[in-house]
N, C-alpha and C positions, 0 to 999 in steps of 0.2 A: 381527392383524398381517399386514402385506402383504408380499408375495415381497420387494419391494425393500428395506424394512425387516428380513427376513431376512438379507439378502446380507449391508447396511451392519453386521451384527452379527457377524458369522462366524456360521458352522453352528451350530444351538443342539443344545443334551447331547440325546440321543436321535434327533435325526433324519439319515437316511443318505440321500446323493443317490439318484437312480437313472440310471443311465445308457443304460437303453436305452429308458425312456420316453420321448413328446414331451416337447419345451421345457416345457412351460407343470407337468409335474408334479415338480418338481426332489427335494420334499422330503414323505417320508412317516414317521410316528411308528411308530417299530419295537416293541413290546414283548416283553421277551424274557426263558426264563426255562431254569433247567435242569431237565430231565425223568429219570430214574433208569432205565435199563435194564435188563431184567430175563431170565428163561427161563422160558416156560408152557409145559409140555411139550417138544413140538418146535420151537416158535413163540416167536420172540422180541417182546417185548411194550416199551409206553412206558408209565410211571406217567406221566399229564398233571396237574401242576398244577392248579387248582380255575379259574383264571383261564382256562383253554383248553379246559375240560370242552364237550364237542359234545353234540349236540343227536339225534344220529341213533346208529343201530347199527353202519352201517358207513360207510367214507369212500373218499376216491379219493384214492391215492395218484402225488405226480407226481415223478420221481428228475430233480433237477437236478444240476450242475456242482457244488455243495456240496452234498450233500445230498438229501433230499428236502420236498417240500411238502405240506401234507395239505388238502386239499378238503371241504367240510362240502357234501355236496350238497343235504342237505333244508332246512341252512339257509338258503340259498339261493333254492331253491323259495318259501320262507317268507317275504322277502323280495319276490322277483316278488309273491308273493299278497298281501302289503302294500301294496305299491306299485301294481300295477292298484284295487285296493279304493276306492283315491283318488278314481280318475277318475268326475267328474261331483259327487266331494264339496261343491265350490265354484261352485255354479251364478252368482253373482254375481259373478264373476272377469270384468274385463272383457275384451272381443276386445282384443289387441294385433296392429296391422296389419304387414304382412311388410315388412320391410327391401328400400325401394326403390331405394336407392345402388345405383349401376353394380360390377360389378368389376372392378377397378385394378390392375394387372402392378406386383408388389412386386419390393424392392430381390433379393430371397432368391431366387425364382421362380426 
């Protein structure tokens, strides 16, 4: 489904704008769930749901305006190293020649 096809619908159930993204990323699929908090000694801890379970030992944590966010760093990593693995996968990909259009002073500029 296309953005504009989005719009003509209203907002579909789960997805929340973002407003300090560019234009072009309006709508991203949230999932979300409740976690149970607890006390481990002096340290307070998150039961994480099975659907959030991380991949590494430890994480980076980042304290927003709500809350906090949590960073899976190795996942990450894991990721990058997928994603270089790629390259050269597709030796038969053809050259695609560079976009020779001038550039054009827009209305927004």
């Amino acid at each position: 489904m296309t953005l504009e096809g989005l719009r003509s619908q209203g907002r579909p159930e789960g997805f929340r704008p973002l407003t300090l993204e560019p234009k072009y990323a309006r709508y991203i699929r949230m999932i979300t769930a409740t976690a149970k908090v607890f006390k481990s000694g002096n340290s307070q801890a998150l039961r994480l749901p099975k659907a959030f379970r991380l991949s590494s030992k430890t994480v980076q944590l980042v304290k927003t305006r709500d809350g906090f966010s949590v960073k899976d760093e190795a996942a990450r990593m894991q990721r990058i190293k997928a994603f270089g693995a790629l390259a050269g996968s597709c030796p038969n990909f053809p050259e695609i020649p560079a976009n020779a259009a001038p550039n054009i002073k827009r209305d927004w500029e």
